[in-house]
matplotlib code that plots the C-alpha trace (Angstrom):
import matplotlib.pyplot as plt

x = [104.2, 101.5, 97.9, 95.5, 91.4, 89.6, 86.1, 84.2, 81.2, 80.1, 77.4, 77.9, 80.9, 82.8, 82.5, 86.4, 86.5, 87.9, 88.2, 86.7, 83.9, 79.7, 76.6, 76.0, 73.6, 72.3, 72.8, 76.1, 77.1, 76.7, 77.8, 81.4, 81.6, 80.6, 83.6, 85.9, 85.6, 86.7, 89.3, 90.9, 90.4, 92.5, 95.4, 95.5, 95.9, 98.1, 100.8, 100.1, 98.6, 101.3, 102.6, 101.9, 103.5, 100.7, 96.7, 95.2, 91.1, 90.6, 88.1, 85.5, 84.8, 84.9, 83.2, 80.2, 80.1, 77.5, 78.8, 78.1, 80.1, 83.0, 83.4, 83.3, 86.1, 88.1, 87.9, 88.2, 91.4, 93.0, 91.7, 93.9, 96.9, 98.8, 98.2, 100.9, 99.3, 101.8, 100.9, 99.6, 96.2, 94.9, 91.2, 89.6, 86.6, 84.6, 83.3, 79.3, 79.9, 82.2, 79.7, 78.5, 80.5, 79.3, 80.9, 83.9, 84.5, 84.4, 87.2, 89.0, 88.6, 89.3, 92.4, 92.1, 94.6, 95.1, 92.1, 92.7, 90.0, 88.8, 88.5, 89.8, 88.4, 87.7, 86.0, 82.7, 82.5, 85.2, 83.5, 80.6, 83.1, 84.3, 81.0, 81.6, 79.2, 80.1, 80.2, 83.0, 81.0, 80.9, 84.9, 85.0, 82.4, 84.1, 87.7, 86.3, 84.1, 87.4, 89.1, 86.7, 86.5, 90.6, 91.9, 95.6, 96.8, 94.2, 95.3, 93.5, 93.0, 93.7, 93.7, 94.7, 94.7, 91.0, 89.1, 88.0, 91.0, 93.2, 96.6, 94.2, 91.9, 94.5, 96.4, 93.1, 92.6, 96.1, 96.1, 92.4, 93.6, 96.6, 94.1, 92.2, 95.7, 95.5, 99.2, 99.4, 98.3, 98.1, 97.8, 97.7, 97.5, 94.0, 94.1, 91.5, 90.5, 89.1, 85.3, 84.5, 81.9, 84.7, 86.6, 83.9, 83.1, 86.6, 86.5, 83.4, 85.0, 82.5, 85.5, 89.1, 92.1, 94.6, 97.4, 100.3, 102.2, 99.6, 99.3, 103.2, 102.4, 99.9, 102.7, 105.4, 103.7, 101.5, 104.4, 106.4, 103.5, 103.3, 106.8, 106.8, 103.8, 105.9, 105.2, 107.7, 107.8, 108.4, 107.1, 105.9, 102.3, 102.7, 103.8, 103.9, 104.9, 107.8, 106.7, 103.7, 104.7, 102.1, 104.1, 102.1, 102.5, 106.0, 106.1, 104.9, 107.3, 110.4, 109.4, 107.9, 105.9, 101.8, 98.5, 95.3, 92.0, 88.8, 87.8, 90.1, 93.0, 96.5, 98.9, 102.4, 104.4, 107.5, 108.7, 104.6, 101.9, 98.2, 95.3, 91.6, 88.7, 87.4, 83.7, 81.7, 80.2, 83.0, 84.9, 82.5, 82.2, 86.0, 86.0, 82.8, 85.7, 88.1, 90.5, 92.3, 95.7, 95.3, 97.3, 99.6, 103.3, 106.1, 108.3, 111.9, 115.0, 114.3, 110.8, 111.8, 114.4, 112.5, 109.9, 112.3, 113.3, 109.3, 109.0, 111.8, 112.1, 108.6, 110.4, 112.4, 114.9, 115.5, 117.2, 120.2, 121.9, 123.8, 120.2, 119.8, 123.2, 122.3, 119.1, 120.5, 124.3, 124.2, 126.5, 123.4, 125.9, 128.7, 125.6, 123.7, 126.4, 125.3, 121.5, 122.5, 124.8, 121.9, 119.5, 121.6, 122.4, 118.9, 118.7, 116.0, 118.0, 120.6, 123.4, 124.2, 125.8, 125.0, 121.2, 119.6, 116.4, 114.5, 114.7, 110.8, 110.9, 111.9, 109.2, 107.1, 108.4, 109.0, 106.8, 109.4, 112.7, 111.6, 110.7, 113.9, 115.5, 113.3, 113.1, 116.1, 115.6, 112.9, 115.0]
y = [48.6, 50.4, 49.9, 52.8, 52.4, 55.6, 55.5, 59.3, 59.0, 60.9, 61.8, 65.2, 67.7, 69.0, 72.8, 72.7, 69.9, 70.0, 66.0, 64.1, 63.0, 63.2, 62.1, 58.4, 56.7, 53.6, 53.9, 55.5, 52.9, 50.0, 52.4, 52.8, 48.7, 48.1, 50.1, 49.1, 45.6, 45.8, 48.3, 46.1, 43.2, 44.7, 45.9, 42.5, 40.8, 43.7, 43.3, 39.6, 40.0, 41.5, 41.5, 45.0, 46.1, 48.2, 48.9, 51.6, 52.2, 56.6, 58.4, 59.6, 57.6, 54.2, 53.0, 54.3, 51.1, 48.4, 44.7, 43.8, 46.5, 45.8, 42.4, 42.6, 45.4, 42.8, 40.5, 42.1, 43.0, 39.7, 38.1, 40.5, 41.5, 39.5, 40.8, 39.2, 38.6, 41.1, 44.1, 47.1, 47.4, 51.2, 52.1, 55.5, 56.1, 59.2, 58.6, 59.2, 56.0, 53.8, 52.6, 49.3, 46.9, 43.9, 45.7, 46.9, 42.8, 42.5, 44.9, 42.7, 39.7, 40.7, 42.1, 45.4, 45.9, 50.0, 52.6, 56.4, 58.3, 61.9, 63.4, 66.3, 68.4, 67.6, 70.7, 71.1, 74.9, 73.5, 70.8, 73.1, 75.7, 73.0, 71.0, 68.3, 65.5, 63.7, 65.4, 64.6, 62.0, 60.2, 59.7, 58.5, 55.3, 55.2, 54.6, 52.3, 50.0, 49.8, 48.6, 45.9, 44.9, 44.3, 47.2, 47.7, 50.2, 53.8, 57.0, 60.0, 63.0, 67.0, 70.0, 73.5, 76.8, 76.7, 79.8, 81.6, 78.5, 79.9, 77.8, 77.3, 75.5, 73.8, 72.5, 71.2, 69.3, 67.6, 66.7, 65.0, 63.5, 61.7, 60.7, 58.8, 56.8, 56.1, 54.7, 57.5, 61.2, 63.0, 66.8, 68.8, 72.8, 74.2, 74.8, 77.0, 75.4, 78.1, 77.7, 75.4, 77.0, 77.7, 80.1, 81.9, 82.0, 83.6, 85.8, 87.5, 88.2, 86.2, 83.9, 85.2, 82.7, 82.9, 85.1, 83.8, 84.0, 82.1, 79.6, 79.1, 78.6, 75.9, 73.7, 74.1, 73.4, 70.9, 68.9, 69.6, 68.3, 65.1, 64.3, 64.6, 62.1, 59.8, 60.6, 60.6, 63.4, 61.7, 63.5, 67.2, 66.7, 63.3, 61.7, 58.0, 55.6, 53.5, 51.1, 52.5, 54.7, 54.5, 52.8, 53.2, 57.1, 56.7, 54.9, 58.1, 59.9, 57.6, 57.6, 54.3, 52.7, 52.8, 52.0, 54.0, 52.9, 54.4, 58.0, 60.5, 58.2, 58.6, 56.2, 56.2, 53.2, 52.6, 56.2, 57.0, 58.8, 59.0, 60.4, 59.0, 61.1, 62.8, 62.1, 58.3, 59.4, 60.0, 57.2, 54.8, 56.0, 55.3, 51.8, 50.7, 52.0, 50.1, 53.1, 52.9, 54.8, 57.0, 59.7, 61.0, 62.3, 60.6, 61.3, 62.2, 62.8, 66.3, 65.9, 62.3, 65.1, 67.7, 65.3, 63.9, 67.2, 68.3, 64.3, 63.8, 67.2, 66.6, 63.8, 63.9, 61.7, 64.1, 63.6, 61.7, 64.5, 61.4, 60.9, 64.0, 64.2, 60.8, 61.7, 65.9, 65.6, 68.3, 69.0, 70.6, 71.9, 73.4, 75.1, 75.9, 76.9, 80.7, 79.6, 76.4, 78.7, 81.1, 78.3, 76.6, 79.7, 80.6, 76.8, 75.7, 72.9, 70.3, 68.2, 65.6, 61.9, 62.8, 63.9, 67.6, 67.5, 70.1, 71.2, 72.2, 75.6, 74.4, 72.1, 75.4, 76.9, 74.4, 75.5, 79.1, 76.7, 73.9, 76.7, 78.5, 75.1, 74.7, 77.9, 79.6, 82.4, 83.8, 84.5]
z = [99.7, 101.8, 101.0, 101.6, 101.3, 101.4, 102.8, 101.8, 103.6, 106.9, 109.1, 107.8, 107.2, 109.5, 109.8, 108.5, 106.5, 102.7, 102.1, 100.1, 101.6, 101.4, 103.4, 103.3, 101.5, 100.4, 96.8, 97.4, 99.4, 97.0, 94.4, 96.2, 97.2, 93.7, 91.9, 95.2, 94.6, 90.7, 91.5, 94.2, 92.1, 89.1, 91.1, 92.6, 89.3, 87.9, 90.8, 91.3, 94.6, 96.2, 99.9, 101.7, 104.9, 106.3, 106.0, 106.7, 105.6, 106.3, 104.9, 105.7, 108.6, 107.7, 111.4, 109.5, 107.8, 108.4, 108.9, 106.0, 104.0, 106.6, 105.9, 101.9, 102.1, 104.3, 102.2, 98.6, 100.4, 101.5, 98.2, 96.5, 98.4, 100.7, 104.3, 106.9, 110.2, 111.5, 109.7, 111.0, 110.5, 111.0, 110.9, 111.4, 113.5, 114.8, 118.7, 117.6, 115.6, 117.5, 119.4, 118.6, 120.2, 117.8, 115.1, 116.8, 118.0, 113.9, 112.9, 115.9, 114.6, 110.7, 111.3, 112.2, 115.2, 115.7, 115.8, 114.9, 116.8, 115.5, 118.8, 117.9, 120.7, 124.6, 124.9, 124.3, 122.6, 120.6, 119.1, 118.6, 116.8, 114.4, 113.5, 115.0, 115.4, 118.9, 122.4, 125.2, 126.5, 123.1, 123.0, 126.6, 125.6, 122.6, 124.4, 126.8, 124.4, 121.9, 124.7, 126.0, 122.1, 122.6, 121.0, 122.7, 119.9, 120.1, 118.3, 119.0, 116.8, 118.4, 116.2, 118.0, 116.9, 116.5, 116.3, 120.2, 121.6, 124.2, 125.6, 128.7, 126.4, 124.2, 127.7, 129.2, 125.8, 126.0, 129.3, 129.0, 125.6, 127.9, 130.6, 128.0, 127.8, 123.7, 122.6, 120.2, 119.6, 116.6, 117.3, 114.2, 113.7, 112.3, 108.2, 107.4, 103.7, 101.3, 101.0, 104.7, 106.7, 109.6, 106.8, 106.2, 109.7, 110.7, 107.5, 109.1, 112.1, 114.2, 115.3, 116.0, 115.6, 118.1, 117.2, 116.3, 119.7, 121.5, 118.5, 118.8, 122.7, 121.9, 119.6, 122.0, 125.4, 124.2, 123.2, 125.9, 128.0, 126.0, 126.0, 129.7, 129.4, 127.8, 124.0, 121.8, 119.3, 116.0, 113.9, 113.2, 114.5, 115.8, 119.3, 120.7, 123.2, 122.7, 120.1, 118.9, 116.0, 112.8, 110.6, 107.5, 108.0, 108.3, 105.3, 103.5, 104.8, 103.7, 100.8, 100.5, 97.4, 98.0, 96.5, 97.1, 96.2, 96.6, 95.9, 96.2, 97.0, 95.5, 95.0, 94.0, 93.0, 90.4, 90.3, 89.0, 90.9, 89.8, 92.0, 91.6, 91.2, 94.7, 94.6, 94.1, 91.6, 88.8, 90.7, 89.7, 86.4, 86.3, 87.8, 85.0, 82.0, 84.3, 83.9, 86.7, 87.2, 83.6, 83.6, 86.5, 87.1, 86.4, 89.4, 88.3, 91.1, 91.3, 92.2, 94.6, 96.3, 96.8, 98.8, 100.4, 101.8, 102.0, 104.2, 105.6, 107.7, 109.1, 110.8, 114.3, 112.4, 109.7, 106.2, 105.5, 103.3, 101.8, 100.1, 99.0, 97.3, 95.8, 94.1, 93.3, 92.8, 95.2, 98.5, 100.5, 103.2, 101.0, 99.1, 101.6, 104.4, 104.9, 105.6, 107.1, 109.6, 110.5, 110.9, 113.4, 115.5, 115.6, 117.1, 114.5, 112.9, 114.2, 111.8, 113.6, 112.2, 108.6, 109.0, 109.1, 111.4, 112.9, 116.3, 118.0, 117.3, 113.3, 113.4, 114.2, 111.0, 109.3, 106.2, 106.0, 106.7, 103.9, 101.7, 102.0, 100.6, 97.9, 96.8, 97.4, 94.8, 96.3, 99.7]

ax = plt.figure().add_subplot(projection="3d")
ax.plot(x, y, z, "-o")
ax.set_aspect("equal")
plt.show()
């Protein structure tokens, strides 16, 4: 099982953010530790304090937390789940907060042993464009004070296809992102999310996104670069060094069992999925009726195979159509031969040893290609 802790609170939102997340406060804060600590409490006691594989506390931006918030999340955790000392241990941080190196030594010595950076730019316009609350400067002490704190696992954070970005811009990015030298780099394309500031901004016409030839430019160079770097591309936005996959993520994306707690956070576990309300507020409301988990979908095959399909495509591994036939009863290459055919010879797919994975230029598409599968009559 993965364990997931979300953490809403910020300096202030993002100019593109649509997460759950709000301004931190005092009263908020002991608010959310408050309903934490009984939620975690009655999934440890439901599940019998059960062994998890991975940890990872997003948000938000946990490294917003004082010490002493810090260390009672730690250890409502390891009173009720079993955390091997080998686990990976993911934490988010922004670079405007990872900055005290007193705290940092804390998440060291708690357990925390991999840091996910919101870098997200290294250009300065850029960061303006998207809100962000740290300069290039920031993430370079950041780097460099997680590293003296003994952090050998850093992931960094890049979105492209922001709005006024051009390849030039998205290159310089990448290749300042390597020089930083994090183990892992997660570089995801811009979502414009009805209602941010950014939307509206774009809508207006004040900011133009690239268009979609130079956005295409961005995903393929960028990853070409990277691989050439030594960055293995695993997944559709994600790329590592040997070793240094996330392993909770890919947990999500087999398919795995998890538990989410905090605002916002879903969890899915024994063929169930439930999601938790989005702001502290009605969270803790929830947590004082102790009504955890109400409600939800019960996932049947055809909704396990169409995720599969959804996850498993995202991945560089691909899906083992044996799976799919397993949960659907359904031969996807005799039934999909004509599209499978045209995929191929457009080169956007491979079949290779029983899986169907995505080439690059797929993983471009791969909303259209998945969608063709799911929805095939609509084509």
């Amino acid at each position: 099982m993965l364990l997931y802790v979300h953490v809403p609170f910020c300096v202030s939102k993002c100019r593109y953010c649509a997460f759950a997340s709000e301004v931190m406060s005092m009263d908020a804060l002991e608010d959310w530790d408050a309903a934490f600590s009984l939620e975690a409490a009655h999934y440890g006691r439901l599940l019998n304090k059960p062994a998890v594989e991975t940890v990872y506390i997003g948000g938000g931006t946990p490294s917003l937390l004082p010490a002493w918030a810090f260390e009672r999340l730690v250890k409502n955790l390891r009173r009720n789940f079993t955390i091997p000392g080998d686990a990976e241990f993911t934490m988010e941080a922004n670079p405007d907060s990872a900055t005290d190196m007193d705290l940092m030594r804390l998440w060291r010595s708690s357990g925390v042993n991999r840091v996910s950076l919101g870098v997200q730019s290294l250009d300065e316009a850029m960061l303006r464009v998207l809100g962000r609350p740290h300069g290039v400067a920031d993430v370079h002490t950041a780097v460099q004070r997680l590293r003296a704190a003994g952090f050998a696992n850093l992931s960094v954070d890049l979105i492209w296809g922001l709005p006024g970005q051009r390849l030039k811009n998205w290159m310089d990015t990448v290749k300042a992102a390597v020089r930083l030298g994090p183990e892992h780099i997660s570089a995801y394309g811009l979502t414009l999310e009805p209602g941010t500031p950014l939307s509206q901004i774009v809508e207006e016409g004040t900011l133009a996104l690239p268009n979609e030839d130079e956005a295409a430019k961005m995903y393929l160079k960028g990853g070409d670069f990277l691989e050439e770097e030594g960055y293995l591309h695993y997944e559709i936005s994600n790329f590592a060094r040997m070793g240094f996959a996330s392993k909770h993520n890919q947990g999500y994306w087999e398919g795995k069992d998890y538990l989410g707690l905090g605002p916002s956070a879903v969890s899915t576990l024994s063929g169930r999925r439930w999601e938790n309300p989005k702001d502290v507020a009605r969270y803790t409301a929830l947590s004082r009726k102790k009504a955890w988990g109400e409600g939800g979908q019960e996932l049947t095959p055809e909704v396990r195979a169409r995720e599969l399909l959804m996850l498993a495509l995202r991945t560089s591994k691909g899906m083992r159509l044996a799976e799919y036939k397993r949960l659907t009863g359904r031969d996807l290459v005799a039934a999909e031969g004509k599209l499978l055919g045209a995929l191929r010879q457009k080169d956007l797919i491979r079949i290779k040893d029983g899986n169907l994975r995505l080439t690059r230029q797929g993983m471009l598409v791969s909303n259209l290609i998945i969608g063709r599968f799911l929805f095939p009559d609509e084509r």
